[in-house]
C-alpha positions in Angstrom: -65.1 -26.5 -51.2 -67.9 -26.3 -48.5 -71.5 -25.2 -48.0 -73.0 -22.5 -48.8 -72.1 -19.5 -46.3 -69.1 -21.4 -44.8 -66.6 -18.7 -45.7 -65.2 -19.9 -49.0 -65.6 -16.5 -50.6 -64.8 -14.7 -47.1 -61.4 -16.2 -47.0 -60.2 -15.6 -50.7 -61.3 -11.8 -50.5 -58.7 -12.0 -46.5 -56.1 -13.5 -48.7 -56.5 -11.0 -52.0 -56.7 -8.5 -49.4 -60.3 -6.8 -50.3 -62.2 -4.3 -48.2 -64.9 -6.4 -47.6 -62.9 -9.1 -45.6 -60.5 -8.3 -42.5 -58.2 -10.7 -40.9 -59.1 -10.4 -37.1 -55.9 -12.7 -36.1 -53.5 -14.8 -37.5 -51.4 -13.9 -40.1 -51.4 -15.1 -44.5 -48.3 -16.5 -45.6 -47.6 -16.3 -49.5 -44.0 -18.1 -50.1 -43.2 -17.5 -46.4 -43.8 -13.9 -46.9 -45.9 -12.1 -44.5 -48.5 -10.3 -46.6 -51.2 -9.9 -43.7 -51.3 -5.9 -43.8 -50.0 -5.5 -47.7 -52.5 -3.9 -50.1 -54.0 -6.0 -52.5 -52.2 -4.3 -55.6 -48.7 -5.4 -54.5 -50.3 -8.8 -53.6 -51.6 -9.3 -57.1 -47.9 -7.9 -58.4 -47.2 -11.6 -56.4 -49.1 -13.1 -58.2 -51.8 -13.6 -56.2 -55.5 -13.1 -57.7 -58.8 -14.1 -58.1 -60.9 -15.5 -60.7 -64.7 -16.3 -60.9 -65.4 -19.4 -62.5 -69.0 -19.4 -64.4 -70.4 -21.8 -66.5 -71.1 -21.2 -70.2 -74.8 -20.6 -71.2 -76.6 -23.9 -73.0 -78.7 -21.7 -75.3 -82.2 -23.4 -76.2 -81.6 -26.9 -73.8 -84.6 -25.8 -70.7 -84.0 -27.5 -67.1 -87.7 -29.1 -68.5 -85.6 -31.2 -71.6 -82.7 -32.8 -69.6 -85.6 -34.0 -67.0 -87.7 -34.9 -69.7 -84.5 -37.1 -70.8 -83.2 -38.1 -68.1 -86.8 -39.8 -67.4 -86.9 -41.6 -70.7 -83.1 -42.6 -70.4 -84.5 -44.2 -66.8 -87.5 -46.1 -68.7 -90.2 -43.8 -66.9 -93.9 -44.6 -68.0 -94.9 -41.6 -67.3 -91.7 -39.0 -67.9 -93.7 -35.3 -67.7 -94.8 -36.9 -63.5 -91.1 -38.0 -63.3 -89.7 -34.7 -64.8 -92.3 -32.7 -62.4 -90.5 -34.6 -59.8 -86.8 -34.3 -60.8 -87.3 -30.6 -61.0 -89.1 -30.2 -57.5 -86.5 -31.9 -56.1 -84.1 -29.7 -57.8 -86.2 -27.1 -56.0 -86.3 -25.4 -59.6 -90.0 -25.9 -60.7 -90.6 -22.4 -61.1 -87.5 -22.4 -63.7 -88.7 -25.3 -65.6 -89.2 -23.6 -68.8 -85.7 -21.4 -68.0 -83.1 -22.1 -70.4 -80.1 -23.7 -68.1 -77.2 -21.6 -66.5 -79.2 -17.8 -69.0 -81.2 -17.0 -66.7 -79.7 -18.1 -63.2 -77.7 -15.3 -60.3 -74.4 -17.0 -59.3 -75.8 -18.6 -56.1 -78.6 -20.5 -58.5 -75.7 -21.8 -61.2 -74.3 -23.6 -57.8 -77.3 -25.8 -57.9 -77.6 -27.0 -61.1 
């Protein structure tokens, strides 16, 4: 877990042994095995892989209801000004009408 563009991503591809990542020192242990310089096929025959975790599409619930509740749940007087405000916050208010998670790129589904 870290921020955005700390190397999460970076350092699985190093370990799974992808092209787009290059160990530049140090070596990966895998149950005390050296597997620094072995191709990624004989490190997923290890057992070693990843997998993308996404999260499943609310169909017909918009980033606009959940604020809309979440105000009323909060005893807003005025929930459409509080909602405006949950979503600018959210930095989403161009996506208030989106349906959550449909219509979102990976980096996006982070935030909500």
């Amino acid at each position: 877990m870290g921020p955005n563009g700390s190397g999460k991503s970076t350092l699985l591809s190093a370990i799974m042994g992808l092209r787009n990542a290059r160990v530049c020192g140090g070596s990966i242990l895998f149950n005390g095995l050296d597997i620094t310089n072995m191709p990624s096929y004989k490190r997923a025959k290890l057992g070693i892989a990843l997998a993308h975790q996404s999260l499943p599409d609310i169909k017909g619930v918009r980033l606009r209801d959940v604020a809309n509740a979440m105000a009323r749940k909060h005893g807003c007087s005025d929930c459409t000004l509080l909602a405006r405000s949950i979503t600018n916050i959210l930095n989403h208010s161009k996506k208030r009408d989106n349906v959550l998670v449909v219509h979102y790129s990976g980096k996006e589904i982070s935030k909500v």
